[in-house]
N, C-alpha and C positions, 0 to 999 in steps of 0.2 A: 565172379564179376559183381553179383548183386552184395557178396559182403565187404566190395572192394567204397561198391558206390552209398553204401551205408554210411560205412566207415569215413568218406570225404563230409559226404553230409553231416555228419552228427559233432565232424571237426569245424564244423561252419565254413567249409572251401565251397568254391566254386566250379562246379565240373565243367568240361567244355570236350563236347563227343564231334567226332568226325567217321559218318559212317562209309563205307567205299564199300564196294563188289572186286576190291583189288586192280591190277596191272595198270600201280600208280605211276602218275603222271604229275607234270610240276602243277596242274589245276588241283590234285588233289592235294597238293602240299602247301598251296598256296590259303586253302583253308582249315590245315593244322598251323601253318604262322598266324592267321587269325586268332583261332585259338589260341595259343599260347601267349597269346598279346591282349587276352582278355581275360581268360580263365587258370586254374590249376586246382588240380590234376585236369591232363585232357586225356582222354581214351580216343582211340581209332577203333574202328571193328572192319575185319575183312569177313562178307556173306556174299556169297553169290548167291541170288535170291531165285531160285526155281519157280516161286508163284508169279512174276511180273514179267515170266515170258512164257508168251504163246509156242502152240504145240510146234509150229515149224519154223519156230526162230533160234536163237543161236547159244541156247544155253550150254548145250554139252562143249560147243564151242569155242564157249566165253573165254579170255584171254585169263589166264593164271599164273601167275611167280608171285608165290608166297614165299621163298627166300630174300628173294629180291625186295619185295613189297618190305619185309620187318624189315632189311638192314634201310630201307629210306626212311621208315617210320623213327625207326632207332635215331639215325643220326641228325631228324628232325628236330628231336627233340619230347615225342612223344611219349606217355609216362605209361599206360595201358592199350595192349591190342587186347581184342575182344573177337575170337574168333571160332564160332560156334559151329558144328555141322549141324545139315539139314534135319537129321531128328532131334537135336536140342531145342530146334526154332516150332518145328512143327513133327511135335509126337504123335503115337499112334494115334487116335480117334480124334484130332484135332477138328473143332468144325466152326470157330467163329472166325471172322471177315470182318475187315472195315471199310466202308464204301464212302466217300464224299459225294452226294448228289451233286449233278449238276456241272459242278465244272472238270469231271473224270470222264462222261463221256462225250468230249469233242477233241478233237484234232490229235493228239495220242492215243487218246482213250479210241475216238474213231476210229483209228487204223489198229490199235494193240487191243481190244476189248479181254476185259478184265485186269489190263497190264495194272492202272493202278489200283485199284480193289489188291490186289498183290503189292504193290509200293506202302500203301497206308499200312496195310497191317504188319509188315514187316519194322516199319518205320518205328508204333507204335510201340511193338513187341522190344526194339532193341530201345527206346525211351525208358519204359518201364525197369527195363534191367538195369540200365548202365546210370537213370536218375541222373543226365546232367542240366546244368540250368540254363546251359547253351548250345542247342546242335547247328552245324554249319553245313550247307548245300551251297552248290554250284549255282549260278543263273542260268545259265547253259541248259539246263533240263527246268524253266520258266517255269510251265504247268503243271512240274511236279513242287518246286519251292511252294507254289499258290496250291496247289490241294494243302500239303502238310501246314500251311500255314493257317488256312480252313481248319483242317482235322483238332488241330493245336488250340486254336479258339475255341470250336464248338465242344470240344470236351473238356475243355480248364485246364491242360496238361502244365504241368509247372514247368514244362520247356519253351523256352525260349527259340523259334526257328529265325537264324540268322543266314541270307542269304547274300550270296560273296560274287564280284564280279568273274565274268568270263577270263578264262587263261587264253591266249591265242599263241599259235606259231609266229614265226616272225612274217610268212605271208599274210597271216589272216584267219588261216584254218583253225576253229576252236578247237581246243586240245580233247580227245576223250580217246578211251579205253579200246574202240573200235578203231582206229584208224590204222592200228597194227595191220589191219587186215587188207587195208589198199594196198594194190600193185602200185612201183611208181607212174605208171601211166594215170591208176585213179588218183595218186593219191594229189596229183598235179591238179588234175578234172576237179578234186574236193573244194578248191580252192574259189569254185563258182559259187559256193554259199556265202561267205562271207563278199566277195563280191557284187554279188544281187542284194546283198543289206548295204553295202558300201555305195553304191549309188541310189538305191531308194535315200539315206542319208543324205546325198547331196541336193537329190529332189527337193529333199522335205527343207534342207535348207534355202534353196532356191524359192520358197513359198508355197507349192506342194502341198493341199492339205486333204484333197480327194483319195480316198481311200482305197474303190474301184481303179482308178489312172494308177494307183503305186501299185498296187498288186499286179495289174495287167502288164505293166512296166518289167516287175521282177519278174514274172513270169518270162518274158522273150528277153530278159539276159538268162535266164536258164537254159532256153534252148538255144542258146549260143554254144553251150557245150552237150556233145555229142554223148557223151558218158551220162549225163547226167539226167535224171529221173524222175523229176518233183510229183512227192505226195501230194503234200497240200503246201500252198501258199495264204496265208492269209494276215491282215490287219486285225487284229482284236484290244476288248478294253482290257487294261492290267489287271483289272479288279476281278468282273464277270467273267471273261473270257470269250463275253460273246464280240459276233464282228462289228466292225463298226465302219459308218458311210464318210465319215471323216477326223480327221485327226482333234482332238480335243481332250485335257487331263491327260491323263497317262496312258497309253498303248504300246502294243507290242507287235510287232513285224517277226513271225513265227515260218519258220521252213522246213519241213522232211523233205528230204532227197536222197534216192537212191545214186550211188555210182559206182558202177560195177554192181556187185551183190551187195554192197556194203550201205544199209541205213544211215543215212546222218542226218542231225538236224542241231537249227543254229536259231538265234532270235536278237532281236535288237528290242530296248526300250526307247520309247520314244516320250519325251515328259513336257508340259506345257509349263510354264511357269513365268508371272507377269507377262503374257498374250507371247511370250516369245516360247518356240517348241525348240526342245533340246532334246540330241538325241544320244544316245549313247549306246556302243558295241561291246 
């Protein structure tokens, strides 16, 4: 891989990397059409990454078709998979870590602790190898685009983090890799997340700009469904990630919920711009 990425660079191309943990989804394809609309050569990497889950979450679990995965990669259009096991990523006596102060531990990081200290350095790790000049994230995982976007800055990486809008179902439901795992009873129930951002949106249209009221709001559309489990609900700024008491600049309407056994979370930006707030899912 690294004399693949050499090789583009020294040709003066443009790389454009899409990394995934596999059991692709149209969200993940929709940011190799990105790429491919920007860059050449683009590489995919399929890693299911063992450090960015905790001891009693769902890695042995995690959803896998690695046949399946390359024949969607293939007919994407994609020119490199990159697809390492866990002792190429982390060999024996491996011991360094990369941590983003600050906005890794809240509201993921709160609930996953260490999850991304595991996300950075993996991220890094496959940067380093694959040297493209554009990698593509989902918005769907917000606070993870904003650490890597952090990490990317504060150490000069010549990549570029591009992050790509939310995929949805045609109800609502953002598309991710776990939802294989709902029964149809939750997977009906899942459909409450998008819904509690889908009216916090018409609030905030409605004038709405109390931060405390929308949260408290999404909250009891939550408990309207029986299944459903909420971590955390919170309003925070784009940037800090800290909360914020009312809507102004950019912010984000961030969700964990559990339904059934099954983790999901979803988020809305919310952008101000000439005194009018716009919001987008």
């Amino acid at each position: 891989m690294k004399q693949v990425a050499r090789q583009a660079r020294a040709e003066g191309r443009s790389t454009g990397f899409v990394p995934t943990m596999g059991a692709l989804h149209e969200g993940h394809l929709s940011l190799v059409r990105a790429a491919l609309a920007e860059t050449q050569p683009v590489i995919a990497s399929i890693f299911v990454n063992p450090t960015q889950f905790g001891p009693n979450e769902d890695f042995q679990k995690y959803p896998r078709a690695f046949d399946s995965d390359c024949e969607k990669l293939e007919r994407a259009g994609v020119d490199y998979l990159f697809a390492p096991d866990a002792a190429e990523i982390y060999p024996p006596g491996f011991r360094t870590w990369v941590n983003v102060e600050g906005l890794s531990d809240r509201l993921e990081g709160r609930s996953r602790p260490g999850h991304f200290r595991g996300v950075a350095t993996v991220v890094l790790k496959l940067l380093e190898i694959v040297q493209p000049q554009k990698a593509y994230f989902g918005r769907k995982d917000a606070q993870q685009a904003r650490v890597l976007r952090q990490m990317a800055r504060d150490l000069r990486l010549d990549s570029e983090i591009i992050t790509c809008p939310i995929v949805r179902e045609a109800d609502g439901l953002a598309m991710s890799s776990r939802n294989a795992y709902l029964s149809p009873a939750e997977r009906r129930a899942a459909t409450i997340l998008f819904r509690t951002l889908d009216d916090a949106r018409a609030s905030i249209a409605r004038g709405e700009r109390d931060a405390l009221r929308l949260t408290a709001a999404m909250r009891e559309t939550l408990r309207t469904e029986p299944l459903a489990a909420p971590d955390y609900v919170e309003l925070v700024d784009a940037e800090t990630l800290e909360p914020v008491t009312r809507l102004r600049g950019a912010c984000l309407a961030l969700l964990a919920v559990k339904v059934g056994a099954v983790r999901l979370i979803d988020n809305m930006l919310i952008e101000e711009n000439d005194s009018a707030v716009l919001t987008t899912l």
